[in-house]
N, C-alpha and C positions, 0 to 999 in steps of 0.2 A: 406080269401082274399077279398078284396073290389075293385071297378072298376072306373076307371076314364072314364070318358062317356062324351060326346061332344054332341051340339044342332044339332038337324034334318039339313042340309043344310052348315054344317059349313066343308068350306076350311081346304083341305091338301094340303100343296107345298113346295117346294121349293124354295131356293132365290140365286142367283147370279149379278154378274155386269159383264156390257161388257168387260173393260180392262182388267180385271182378266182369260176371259174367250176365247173372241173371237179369237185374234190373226189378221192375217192379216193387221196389220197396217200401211201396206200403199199400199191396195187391192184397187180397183176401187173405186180410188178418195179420199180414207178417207186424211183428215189431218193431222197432226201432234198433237197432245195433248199432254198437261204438263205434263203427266205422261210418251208420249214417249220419251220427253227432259230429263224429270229427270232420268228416269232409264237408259236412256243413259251415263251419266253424273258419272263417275267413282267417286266410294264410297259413292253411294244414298243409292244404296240398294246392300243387301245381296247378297254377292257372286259374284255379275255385273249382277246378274239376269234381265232379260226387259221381257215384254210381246207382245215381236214379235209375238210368237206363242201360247205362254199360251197353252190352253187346245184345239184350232185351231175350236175353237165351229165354226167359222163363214163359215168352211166346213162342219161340222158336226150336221145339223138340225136335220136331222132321228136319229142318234145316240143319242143327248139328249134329244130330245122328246122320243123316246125309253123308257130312263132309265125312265122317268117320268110316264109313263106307266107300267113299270115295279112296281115302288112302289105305284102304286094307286093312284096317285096324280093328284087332278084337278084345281089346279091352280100351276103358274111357276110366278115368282116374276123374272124378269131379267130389265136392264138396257138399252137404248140407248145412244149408243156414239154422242154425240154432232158434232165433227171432222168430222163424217163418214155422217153426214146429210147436214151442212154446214161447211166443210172444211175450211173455213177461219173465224169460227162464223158468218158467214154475210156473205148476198149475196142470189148468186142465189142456189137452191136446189139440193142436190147431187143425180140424178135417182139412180146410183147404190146403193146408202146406203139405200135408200126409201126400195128397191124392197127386199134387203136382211130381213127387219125386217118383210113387206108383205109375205114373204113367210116363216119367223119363226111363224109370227102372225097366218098363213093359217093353217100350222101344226097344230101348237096346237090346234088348235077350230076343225080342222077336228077329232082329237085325244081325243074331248070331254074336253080341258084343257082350264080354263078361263086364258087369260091372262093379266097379272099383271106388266107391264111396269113404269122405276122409268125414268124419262126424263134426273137427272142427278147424275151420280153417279162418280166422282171428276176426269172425263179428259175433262177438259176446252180445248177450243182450243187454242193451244199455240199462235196463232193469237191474241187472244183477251188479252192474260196475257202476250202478245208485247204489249199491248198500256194499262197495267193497273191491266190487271185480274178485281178480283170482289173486289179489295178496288176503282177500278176507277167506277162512278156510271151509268157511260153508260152501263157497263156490264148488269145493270139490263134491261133493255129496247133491247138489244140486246138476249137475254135468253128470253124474252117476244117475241119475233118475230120466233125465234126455239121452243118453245108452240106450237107456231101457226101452224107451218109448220108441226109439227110431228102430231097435234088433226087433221088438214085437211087431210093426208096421214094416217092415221090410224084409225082414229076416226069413220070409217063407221063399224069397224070392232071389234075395242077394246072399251069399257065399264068403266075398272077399272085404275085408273092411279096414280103416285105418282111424286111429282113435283120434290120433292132433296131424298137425300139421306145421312142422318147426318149431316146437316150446321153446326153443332156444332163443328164438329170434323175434316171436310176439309176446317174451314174456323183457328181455333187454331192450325190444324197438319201442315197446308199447311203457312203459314201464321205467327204464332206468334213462335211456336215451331221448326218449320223448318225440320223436319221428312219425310214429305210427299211431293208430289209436289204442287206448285212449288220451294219449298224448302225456303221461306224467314223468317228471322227475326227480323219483325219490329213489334211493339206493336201498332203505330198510322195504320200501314196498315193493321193489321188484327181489328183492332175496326170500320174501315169503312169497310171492307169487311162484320161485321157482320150485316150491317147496308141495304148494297147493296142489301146482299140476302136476307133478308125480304122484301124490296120491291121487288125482285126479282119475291121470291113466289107468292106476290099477286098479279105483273101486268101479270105474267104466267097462275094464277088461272082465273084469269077474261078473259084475250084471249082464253083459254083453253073453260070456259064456253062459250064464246062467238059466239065461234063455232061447239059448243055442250053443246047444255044448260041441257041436264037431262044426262050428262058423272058424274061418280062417282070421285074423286080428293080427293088425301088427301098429306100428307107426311109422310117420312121414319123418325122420329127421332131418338138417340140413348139418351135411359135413362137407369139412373142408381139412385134407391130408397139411400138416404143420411140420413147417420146417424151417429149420435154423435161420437166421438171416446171416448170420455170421459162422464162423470157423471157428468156433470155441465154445469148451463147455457151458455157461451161462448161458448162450442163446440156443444151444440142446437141449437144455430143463427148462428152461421157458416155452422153449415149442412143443413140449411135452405136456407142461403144464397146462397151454392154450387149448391143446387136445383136450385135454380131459376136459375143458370149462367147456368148449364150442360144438365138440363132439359125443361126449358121455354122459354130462351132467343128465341129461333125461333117461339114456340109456341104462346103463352101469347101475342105476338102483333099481329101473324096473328087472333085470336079468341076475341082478347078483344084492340086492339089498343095500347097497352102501353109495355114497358121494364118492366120487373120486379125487385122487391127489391135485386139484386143481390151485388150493390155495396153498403159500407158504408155512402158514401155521394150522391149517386140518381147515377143513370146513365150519362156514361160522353156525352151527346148529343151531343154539339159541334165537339169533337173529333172525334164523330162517323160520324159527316155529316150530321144530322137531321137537315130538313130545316121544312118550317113551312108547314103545310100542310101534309108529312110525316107519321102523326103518322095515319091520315086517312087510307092514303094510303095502308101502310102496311098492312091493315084489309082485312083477307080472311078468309070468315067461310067454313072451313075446312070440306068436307061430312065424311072425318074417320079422327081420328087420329093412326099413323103406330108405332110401339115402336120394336125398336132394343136394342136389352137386351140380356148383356154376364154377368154382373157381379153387384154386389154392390160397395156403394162409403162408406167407414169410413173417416169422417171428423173430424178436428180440428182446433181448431182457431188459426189465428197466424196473429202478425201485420204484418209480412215480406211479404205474400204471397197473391197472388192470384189480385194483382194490381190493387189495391184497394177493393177487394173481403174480403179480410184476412182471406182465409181458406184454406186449405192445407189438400187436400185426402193423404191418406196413401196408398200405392202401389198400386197393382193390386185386389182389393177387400180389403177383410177381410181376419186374420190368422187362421182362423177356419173353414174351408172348405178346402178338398182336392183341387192338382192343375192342370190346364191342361200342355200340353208341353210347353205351349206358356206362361206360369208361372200367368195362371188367376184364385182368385178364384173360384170354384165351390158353389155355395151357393142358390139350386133353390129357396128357398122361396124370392128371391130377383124379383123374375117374380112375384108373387104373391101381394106385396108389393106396385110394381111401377102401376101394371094393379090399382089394388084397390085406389092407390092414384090420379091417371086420374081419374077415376071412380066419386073417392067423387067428387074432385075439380071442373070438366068440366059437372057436370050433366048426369053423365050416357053416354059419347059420345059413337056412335061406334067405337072399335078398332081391328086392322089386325096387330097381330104381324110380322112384317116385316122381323126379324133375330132372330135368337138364336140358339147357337151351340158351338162346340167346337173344338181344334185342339189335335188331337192324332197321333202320329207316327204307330203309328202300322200297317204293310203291308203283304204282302201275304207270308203264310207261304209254308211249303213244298209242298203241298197241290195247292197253288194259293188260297188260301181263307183269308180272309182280318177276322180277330177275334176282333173287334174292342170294347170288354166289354166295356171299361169305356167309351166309345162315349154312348153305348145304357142306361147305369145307370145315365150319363149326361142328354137323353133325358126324360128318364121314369120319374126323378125327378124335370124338369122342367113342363113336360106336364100334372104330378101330380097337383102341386102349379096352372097350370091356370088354370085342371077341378075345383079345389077349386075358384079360382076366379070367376069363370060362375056362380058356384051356389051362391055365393053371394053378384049376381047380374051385375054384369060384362056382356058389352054387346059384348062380342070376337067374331069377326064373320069368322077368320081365320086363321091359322097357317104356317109360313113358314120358314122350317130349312134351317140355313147356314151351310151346302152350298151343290148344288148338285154335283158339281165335287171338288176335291183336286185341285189349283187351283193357280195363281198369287197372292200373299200373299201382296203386296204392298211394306214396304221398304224391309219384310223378305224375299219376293223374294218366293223360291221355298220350304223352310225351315219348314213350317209349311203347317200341313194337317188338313183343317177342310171339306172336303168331305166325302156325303156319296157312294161315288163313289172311287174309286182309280185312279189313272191317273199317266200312267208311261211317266213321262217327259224322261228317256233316249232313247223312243223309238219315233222314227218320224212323227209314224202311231197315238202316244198319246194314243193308248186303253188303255179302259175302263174296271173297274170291279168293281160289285155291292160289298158292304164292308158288312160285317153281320150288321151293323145298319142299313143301306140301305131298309135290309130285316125285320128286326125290323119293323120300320117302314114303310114300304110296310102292315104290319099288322094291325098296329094302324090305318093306313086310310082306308084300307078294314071293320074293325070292328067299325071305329067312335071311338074308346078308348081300352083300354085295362086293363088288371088286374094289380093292384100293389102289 
């Protein structure tokens, strides 16, 4: 047997989002968010499921700071609701919501947990996606002003911080695809949305420093390593191409000023809203870059697809990996891959795996014990690929699985389990139980690695 072995000082945690988790949605003061419109909004999401209550974290601090000590974990990756701080996006400052995250923030660091705060992870305030959401470009300058509010009320206390949370995929799900909230389907309004939240990130990074100038800032991206489906050049500049759309588009301009080669005829700048001056703007050098990573991408070329992209992934991964319930493939060496390809391309950046995990059904048996194998052979094989990426050369400086509770799944609603925790939504009280990965993993971080 041989051992996967992590650097002196490096991060175990876990990662969640507020909507998913907190519940209380319309407790002392919070606002309305597009996520509480859309799940409202019959036949959004699975089953009519909403995250009224979700996992009711937002009573429950001791409970999952608890489990987070249970598995040995010293950092927590969690979420601030936008709604819950400035209820109308704008304006004046919600005390109650301040005081709620003050006293998650207080937990933790009492409990020895560094926390790890994402500023937005996709509930807009319905207020603001009343006059536009984020294809209207005031949005960004308003998100600049809730930075500010959240670095001044917390900032004495938190350290490490994460501006978005996957632009790529609440600005496509929410926006072009219509999946997610706020549920639309327009192509000119999701190409100026992608536009918004790049300047977004960077007048937030700058306010952010502004008011802390040696705070640590980076973002959550979701990537996915792209590769040819076929043996021939066409479906190699395609996958190249998908790259740059799935992987850089948010990146590449906050780190170096510009859009990347994603479309066949240059980026549609007009469409997008780039005005002159803009491409400055959007420049924010980034202290980590954060990579959220479930799966790989096989691409192919095609003139039809990808509007004006012309590549076209093929499902949920590749067919050569086993699949989770949520029908994704399993394919660890795709962690390995994407790290190593940030790696060459950005110079050795620092990176904090933001997510990675998996959805299993598997629940408490006769017993009440949660046997959740293929969750733990999910993680041992992903956490395998990135001790390989450390040793060569990879500057990872922390780890954190999604997800700590079973949880609000988005449009799937309640359907899908990627918790290392159980969480019985038919019970009012919402307990809690550690899943035998849980425990797994309560290991890996007491030991820094483990045997493979």
């Amino acid at each position: 047997m041989s051992r996967a072995s992590f650097p002196h000082g490096f991060h175990w945690g876990a990662a969640t989002a507020s909507h998913q988790i907190e519940g209380a949605f319309r407790e002392d003061g919070k606002g309305e968010s597009i996520w509480d419109r859309f799940s409202h909004t019959p036949g959004r999401v699975q089953e009519g499921d909403t995250g009224d209550v979700a996992c009711d974290s937002y009573h429950r601090i001791a409970d999952d700071v608890a489990l987070l000590r249970a598995m040995n974990l010293d950092s927590y990756r969690f979420s601030i609701a936008w709604p819950r701080i400035l209820p109308e996006g704008a304006g004046a400052v919600n005390a109650a919501g301040v005081d709620y995250y003050r006293r998650l923030v207080d937990a933790l660091l009492d409990a020895g947990i560094r926390p790890f705060p994402t500023l937005y992870h996709w509930d807009l305030p319905q207020a603001l996606e009343d006059r536009g959401g984020w294809p209207e470009r005031d949005t960004a300058g308003r998100f600049a002003d809730y930075a500010d509010a959240c670095m001044r009320a917390l900032g004495d206390r938190v350290d490490h911080w994460m501006i978005f949370n996957e632009p790529s995929i609440f600005t496509l799900m929410g926006y072009l695809a219509g999946i997610h909230a706020p549920g639309r389907r327009d192509l000119e309004a999701f190409l100026l949305a992608t536009h918004t939240v790049n300047l977004a990130q960077a007048e937030a990074f700058r306010a952010m420093k502004a008011a802390r100038a040696d705070a640590t800032i980076g973002t959550a991206f979701s990537m996915s390593p792209c590769e040819p489906a076929g043996d021939n050049e066409a479906d190699a500049a395609a996958a190249e191409r998908w790259h740059a759309f799935v992987n850089l588009w948010h990146l590449e301009p906050a780190l170096r000023g510009r859009y990347p080669d994603a479309f066949t005829d240059g980026p549609p700048l007009e469409r997008m809203g780039v005005r002159d001056g803009d491409m400055e703007r959007v420049k924010a050098p980034l202290d980590f870059i954060g990579i959220n990573l479930y799966m790989r991408a096989r691409v192919a070329h095609s003139e039809n697809a990808g509007w004006g992209i012309r590549a076209q992934p093929a499902g949920m991964g590749g067919d050569d990996g086993p699949r989770t319930d949520f029908g994704w493939e399993v394919w660890p060496k795709a962690l390995y891959d994407m790290v190593m390809r940030v790696t060459r391309d950005y110079d050795t950046p620092v990176i904090e795996i933001t997510e990675n995990g998996c959805s299993y059904a598997d629940g408490p048996d006769a017993d009440g014990v949660i046997r959740d194998g293929r969750r733990i052979d999910f993680f041992r094989g992903f956490l395998s690929e990135l001790a390989r990426a450390i040793e060569d050369g990879a500057d990872v400086r922390g780890y954190h699985a999604w997800t700590l509770l079973d949880n609000f799944e988005w449009a799937a609603g309640y359907s899908q389990r990627f918790g290392l925790t159980w969480v019985d939504f038919d019970d009012a009280k919402r307990p809690r139980t550690l899943k035998e990965s849980g425990r797994w993993y309560a290991g890996v971080a007491a030991e820094n690695g483990f045997e493979t």
